[in-house]
C-alpha positions in Angstrom: -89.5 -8.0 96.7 -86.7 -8.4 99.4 -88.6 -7.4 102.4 -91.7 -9.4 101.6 -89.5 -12.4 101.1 -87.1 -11.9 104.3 -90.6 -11.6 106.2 -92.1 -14.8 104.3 -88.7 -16.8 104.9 -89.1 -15.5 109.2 -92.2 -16.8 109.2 -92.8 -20.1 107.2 -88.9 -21.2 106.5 -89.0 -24.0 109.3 -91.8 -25.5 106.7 -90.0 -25.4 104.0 -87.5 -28.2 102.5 -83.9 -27.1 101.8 -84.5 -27.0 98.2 -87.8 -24.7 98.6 -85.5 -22.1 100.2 -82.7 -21.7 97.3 -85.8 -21.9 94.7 -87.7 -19.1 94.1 -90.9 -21.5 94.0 -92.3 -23.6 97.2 -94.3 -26.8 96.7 -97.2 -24.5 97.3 -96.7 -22.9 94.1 -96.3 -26.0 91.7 -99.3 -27.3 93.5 -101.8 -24.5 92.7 -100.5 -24.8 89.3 -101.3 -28.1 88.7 -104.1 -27.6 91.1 -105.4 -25.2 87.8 -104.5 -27.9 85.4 -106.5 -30.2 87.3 -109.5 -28.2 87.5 -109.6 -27.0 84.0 -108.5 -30.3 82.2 -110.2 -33.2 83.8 -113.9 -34.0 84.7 -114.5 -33.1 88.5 -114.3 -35.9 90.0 -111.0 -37.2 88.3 -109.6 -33.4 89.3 -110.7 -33.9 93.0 -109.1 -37.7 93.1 -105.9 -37.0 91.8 -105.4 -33.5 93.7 -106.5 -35.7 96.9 -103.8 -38.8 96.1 -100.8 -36.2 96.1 -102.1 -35.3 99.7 -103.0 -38.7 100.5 -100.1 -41.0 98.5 -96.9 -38.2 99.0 -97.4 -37.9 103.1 -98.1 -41.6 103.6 -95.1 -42.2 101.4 -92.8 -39.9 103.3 -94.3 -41.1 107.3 -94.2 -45.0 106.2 -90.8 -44.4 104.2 -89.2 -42.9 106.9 -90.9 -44.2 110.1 -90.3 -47.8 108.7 -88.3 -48.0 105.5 -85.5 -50.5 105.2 -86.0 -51.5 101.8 -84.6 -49.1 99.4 -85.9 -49.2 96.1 -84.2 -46.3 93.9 -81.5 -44.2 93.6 -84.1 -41.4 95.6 -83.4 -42.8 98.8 -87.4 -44.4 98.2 -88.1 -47.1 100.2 -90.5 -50.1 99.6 -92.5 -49.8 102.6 -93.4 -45.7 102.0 -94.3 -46.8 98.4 -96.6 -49.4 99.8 -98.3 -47.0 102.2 -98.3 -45.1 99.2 -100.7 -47.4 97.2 -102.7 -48.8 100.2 -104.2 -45.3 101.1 -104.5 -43.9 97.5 -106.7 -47.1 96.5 -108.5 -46.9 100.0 -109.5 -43.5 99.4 -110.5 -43.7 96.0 -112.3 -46.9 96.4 -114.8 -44.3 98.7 -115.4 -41.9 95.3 -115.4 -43.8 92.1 -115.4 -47.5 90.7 -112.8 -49.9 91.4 -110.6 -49.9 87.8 -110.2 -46.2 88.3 -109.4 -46.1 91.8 -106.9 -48.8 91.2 -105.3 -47.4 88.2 -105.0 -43.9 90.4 -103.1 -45.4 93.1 -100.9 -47.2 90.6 -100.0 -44.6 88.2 -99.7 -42.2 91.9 -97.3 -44.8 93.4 -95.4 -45.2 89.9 -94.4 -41.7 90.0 -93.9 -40.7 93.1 -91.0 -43.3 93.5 -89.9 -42.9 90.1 -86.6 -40.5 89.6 -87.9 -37.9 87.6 -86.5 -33.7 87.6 -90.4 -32.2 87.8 -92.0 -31.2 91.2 -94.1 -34.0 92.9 -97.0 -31.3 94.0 -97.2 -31.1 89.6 -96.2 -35.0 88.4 -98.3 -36.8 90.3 -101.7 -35.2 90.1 -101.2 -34.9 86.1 -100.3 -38.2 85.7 -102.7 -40.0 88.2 -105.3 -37.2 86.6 -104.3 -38.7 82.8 -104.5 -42.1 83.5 -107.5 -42.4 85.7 -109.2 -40.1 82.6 -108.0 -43.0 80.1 -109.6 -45.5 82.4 -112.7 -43.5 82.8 -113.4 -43.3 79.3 -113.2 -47.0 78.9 -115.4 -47.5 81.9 -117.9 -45.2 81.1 
């Protein structure tokens, strides 16, 4: 509805990316979704992990690529030092929650495609894929 929009845009459109606004979806609503694919597809703690590394991976990506990037690494404007950040505190995390092969294979697969070029909201690529290949992993670990 128009008015419910105009009021929604008043109030939360200096939050929202330039994108978000000519969209008719936010970040928000690709990350409940895969926030529901999470949930029903994956054991618990595999959903909890890879819902966390979007948090955890996508803002230290963004702080550390734009605080101290100067090494561009794709045509995304990504840079090096954000994808770095980007693995460090994925694996940190993890490594607090499950056994080292997964939380390694997490971070990786969470850096992989957050710097890849790729047309599909971050909020739903990167929890589905960390979530698929830390499940792969678990199954062979388990």
């Amino acid at each position: 509805h128009r008015t419910i929009k105009r009021l929604f845009y008043r109030f939360f459109g200096t939050m929202l990316r330039r994108h978000e606004i000519k969209n008719e979806f936010t970040g928000a609503c690709y990350l409940i979704t895969s926030a529901t694919i999470c949930v029903a597809f994956f054991p618990k703690d595999i959903a909890f992990l890879s819902l966390a590394m979007l948090s955890i991976g996508d803002t230290f990506a963004a702080i550390f690529g734009i605080l101290f990037g100067k090494r561009k690494i794709t045509a995304l404007k990504k840079r090096l030092e954000g994808s770095l950040a980007c693995f460090i505190s994925t694996f940190t995390f993890a490594l607090f929650f499950t056994k080292t092969q997964i939380a390694l294979a997490g971070a990786i697969a969470t850096t992989v495609i957050e710097t890849l070029n790729i047309p599909l909201d971050d909020n739903i690529r990167i929890p589905l894929f960390a979530g698929i290949v830390m499940s792969i992993v678990w199954v062979f670990i388990i």
